[in-house]
Wavefront OBJ file of the C-alpha trace (Angstrom):
o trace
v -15.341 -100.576 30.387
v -15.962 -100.074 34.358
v -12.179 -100.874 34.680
v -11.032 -97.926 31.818
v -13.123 -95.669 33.906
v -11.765 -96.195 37.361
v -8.709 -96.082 35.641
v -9.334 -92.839 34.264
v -10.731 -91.538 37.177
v -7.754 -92.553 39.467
v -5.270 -90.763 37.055
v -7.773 -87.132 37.014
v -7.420 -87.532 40.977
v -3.872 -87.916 40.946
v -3.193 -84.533 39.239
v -3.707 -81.588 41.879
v -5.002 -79.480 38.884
v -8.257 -81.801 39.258
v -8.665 -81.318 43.082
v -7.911 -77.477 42.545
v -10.856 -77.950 39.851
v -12.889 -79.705 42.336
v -12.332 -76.921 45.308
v -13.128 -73.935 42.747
v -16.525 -75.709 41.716
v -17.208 -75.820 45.619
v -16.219 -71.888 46.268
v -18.364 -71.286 42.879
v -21.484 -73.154 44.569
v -20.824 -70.715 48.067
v -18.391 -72.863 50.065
v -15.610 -70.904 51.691
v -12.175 -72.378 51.799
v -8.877 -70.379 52.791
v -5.531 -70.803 50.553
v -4.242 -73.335 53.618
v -7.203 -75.804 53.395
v -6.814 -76.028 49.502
v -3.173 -76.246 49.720
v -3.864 -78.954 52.644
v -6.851 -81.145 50.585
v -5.349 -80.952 47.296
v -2.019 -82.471 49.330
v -4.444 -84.855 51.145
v -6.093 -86.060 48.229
v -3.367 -86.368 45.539
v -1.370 -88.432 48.271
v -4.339 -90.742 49.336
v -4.974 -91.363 45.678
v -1.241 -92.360 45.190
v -1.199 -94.304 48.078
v -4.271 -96.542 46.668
v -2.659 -96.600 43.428
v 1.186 -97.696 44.990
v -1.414 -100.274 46.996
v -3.293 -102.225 43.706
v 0.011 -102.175 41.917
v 1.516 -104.484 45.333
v -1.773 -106.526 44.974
v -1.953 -107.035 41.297
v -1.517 -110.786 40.260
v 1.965 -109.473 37.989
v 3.434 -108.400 40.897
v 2.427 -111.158 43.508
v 3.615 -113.699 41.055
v 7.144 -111.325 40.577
v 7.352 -111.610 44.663
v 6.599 -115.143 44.643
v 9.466 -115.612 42.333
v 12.007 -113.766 43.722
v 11.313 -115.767 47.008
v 11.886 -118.904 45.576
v 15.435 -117.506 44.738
l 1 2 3 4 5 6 7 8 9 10 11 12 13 14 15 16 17 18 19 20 21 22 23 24 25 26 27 28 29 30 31 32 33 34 35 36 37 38 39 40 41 42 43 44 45 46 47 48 49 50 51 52 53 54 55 56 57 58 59 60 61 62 63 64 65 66 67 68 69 70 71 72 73
């Protein structure tokens, strides 16, 4: 269960829709942001969530046993 919601939550974050989402909530609540800091944290956080996603997929046993194979070679 914990890992289909981490799952879930990684593939919201990696949409810029969500983060868009997330910075209208924060205007809504009285937090001013100008075009160029949404267009800058919704490219920010789309990219570090990527990143951490391109990161478990090179740490996941499937892959470190594909590596260790193709060493072997």
């Amino acid at each position: 269960m914990k890992a289909k919601v981490s799952t879930y939550l990684l593939q919201r974050l990696s949409e810029s829709s969500t983060w868009r989402g997330l910075l209208m909530l924060a205007t809504a609540a009285g937090i001013t942001i100008t075009p160029e800091q949404t267009d800058a944290i919704v490219d920010a956080g789309v990219a570090v969530i990527r990143s951490e996603e391109h990161t478990s997929e090179l740490q996941s046993p499937m892959y470190l046993v594909c590596r260790l194979l193709l060493e072997k070679k």
